[in-house]
Legacy VTK file of the C-alpha trace (Angstrom):
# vtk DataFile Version 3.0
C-alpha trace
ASCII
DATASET POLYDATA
POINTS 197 float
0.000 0.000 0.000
1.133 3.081 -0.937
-0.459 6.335 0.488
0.446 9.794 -0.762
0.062 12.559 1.180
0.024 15.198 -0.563
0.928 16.020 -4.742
1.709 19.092 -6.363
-1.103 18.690 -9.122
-4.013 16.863 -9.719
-3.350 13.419 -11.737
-5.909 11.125 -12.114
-3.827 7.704 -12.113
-5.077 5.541 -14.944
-2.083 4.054 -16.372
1.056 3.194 -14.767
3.345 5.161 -16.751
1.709 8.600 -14.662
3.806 6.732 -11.578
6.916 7.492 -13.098
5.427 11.329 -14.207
4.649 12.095 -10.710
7.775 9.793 -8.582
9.792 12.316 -10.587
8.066 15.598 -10.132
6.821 15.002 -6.968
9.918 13.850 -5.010
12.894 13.616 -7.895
12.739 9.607 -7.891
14.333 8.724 -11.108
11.348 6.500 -12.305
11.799 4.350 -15.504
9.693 1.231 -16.740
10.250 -2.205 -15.802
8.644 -5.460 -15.964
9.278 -7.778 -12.356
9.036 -11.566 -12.058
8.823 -13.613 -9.206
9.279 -16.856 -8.262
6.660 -17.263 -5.211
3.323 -15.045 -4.669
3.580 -12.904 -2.074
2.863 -13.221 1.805
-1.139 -12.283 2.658
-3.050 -14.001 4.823
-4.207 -17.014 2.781
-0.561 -17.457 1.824
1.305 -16.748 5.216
4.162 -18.811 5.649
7.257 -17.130 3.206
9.052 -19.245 0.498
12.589 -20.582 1.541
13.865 -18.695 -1.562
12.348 -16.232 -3.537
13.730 -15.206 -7.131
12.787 -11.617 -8.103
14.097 -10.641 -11.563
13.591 -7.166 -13.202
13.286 -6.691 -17.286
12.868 -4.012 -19.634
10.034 -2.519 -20.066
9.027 -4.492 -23.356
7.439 -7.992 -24.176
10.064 -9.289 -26.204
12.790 -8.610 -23.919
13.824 -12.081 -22.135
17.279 -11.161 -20.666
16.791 -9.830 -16.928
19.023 -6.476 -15.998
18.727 -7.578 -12.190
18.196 -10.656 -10.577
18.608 -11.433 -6.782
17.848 -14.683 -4.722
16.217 -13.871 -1.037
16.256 -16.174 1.439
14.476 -15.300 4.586
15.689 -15.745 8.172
13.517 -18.851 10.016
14.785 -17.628 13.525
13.854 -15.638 15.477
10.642 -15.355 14.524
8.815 -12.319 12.136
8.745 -8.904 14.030
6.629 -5.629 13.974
9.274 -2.806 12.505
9.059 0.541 11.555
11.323 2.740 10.121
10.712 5.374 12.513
12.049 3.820 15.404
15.413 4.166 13.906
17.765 7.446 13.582
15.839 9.953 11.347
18.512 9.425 8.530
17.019 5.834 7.719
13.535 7.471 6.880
14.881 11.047 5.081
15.981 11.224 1.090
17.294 13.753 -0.665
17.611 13.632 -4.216
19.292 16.168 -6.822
17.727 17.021 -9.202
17.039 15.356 -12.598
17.697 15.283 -16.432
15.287 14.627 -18.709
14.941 11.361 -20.584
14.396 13.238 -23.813
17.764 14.801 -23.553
18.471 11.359 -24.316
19.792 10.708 -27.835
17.135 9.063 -30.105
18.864 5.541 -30.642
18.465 5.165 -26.724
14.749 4.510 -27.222
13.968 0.903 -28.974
10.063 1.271 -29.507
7.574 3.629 -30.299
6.079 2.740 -26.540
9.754 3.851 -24.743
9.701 7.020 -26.734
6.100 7.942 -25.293
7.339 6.849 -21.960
10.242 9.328 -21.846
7.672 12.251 -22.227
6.712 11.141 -18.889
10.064 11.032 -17.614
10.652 14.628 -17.190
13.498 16.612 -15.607
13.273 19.002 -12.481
15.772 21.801 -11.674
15.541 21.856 -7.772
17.128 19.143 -5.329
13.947 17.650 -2.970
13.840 15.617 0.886
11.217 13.788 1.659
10.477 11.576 4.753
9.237 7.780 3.564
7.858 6.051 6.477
7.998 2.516 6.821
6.218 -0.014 8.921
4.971 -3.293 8.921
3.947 -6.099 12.025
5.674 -9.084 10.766
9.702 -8.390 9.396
12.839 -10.420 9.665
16.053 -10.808 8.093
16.984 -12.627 5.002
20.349 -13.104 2.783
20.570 -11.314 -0.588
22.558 -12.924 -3.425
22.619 -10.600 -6.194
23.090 -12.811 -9.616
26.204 -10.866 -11.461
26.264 -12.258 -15.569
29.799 -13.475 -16.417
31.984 -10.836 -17.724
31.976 -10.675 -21.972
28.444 -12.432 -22.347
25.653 -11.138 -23.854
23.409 -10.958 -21.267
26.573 -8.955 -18.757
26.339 -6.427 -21.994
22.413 -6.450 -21.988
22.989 -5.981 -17.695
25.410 -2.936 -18.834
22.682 -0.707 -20.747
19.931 -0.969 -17.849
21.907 -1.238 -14.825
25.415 0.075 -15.337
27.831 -0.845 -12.085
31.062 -0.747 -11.579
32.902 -3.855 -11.166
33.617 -2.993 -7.430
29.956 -2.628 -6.791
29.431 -5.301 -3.973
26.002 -5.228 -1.968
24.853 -6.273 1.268
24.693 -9.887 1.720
21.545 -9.338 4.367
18.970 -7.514 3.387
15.413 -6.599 5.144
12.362 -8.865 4.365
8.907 -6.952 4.986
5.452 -8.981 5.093
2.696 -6.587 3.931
4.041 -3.695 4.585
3.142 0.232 4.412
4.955 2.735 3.076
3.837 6.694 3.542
5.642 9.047 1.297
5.113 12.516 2.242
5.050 15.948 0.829
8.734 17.223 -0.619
11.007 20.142 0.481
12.579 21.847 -2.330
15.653 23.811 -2.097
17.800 25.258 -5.355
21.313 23.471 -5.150
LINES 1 198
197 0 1 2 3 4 5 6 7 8 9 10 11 12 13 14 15 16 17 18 19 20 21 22 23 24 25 26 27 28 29 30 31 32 33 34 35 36 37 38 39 40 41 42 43 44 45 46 47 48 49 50 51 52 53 54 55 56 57 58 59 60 61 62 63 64 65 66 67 68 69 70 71 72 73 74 75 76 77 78 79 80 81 82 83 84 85 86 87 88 89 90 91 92 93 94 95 96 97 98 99 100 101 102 103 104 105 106 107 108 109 110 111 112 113 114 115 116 117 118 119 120 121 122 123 124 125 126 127 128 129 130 131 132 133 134 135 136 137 138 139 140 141 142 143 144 145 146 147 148 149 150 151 152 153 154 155 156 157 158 159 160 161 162 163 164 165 166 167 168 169 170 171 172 173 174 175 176 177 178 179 180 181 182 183 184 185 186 187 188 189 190 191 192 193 194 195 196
């Protein structure tokens, strides 16, 4: 769930694509497309027990793309037990962003967009001139830990080059083996402070 507290213009959300229009102007979240796959449904209440390993991979926006540009492996902690957490009950810099502000996608170079449909899609993606903080709250009343194993393509492949264009790392890039695992949780994003940087 997803509650926003306040927006800077009306939008009447009927298509996805107006997410990445307002995560942009609204709090200077650099939005794009993606498709997501995953390998168990998610934890509700006539599915409560987690998988032992859940596969989430993350695709280009279009149908006929098959290679992912992420894919991680979470395994969730059995013990202890699932606990209530909230964000909030940590330092204030775990719940606070600030982001710069953003280009454009049209100041993109045309051979960046593949389809017609990623060209009308980087309309949406606009550009903003001011840096924004926002406050995200997070809470949810059953959270545990569970390991992260981030699938990295061999070097030289096709599918490390295809990894290159939508998620460019550097070969040093390293994440956290142990990650958070949240059970239907909330998330309230509220209203942005601008500031000129």
């Amino acid at each position: 769930m997803l509650q926003i507290s306040s927006i800077k213009s009306f939008i009447y959300v009927l298509k996805i694509t107006v997410l990445v229009f307002v995560g942009r102007v609204n709090w200077n979240t650099p939005k794009h497309l993606a498709r997501f796959a995953f390998s168990s449904p998610p934890v509700s209440a006539s599915n409560p027990k987690p998988p032992e390993a859940l596969l989430i991979q993350v695709y280009p926006p279009s149908p006929a793309a098959t290679t992912p540009f992420f894919s991680a492996t979470l395994r969730p902690f059995t013990f202890p037990p699932a606990l209530p957490f909230k964000n909030t009950w940590l330092p204030s810099f775990f719940g606070i962003l600030a982001q710069p502000p953003l280009p454009s996608a049209l100041s993109a170079p045309p051979e960046a967009f593949v389809e017609e449909t990623e060209q009308a899609e980087a309309v949406l993606a606009v550009g903003t001139d001011m840096w924004c903080e926002f406050r995200a709250i997070v809470s949810t009343k059953r959270a545990r830990g569970c390991w992260v194993d981030v699938h990295v393509p061999k070097a030289g492949t096709e599918e490390a080059k295809t990894t290159q264009e939508w998620w460019p790392v550097e070969r040093e890039f390293r994440p956290w083996w142990v990650g958070l695992w949240m059970e239907e949780a909330d998330m309230l994003v509220e209203e942005s402070k601008e500031w000129k940087g």
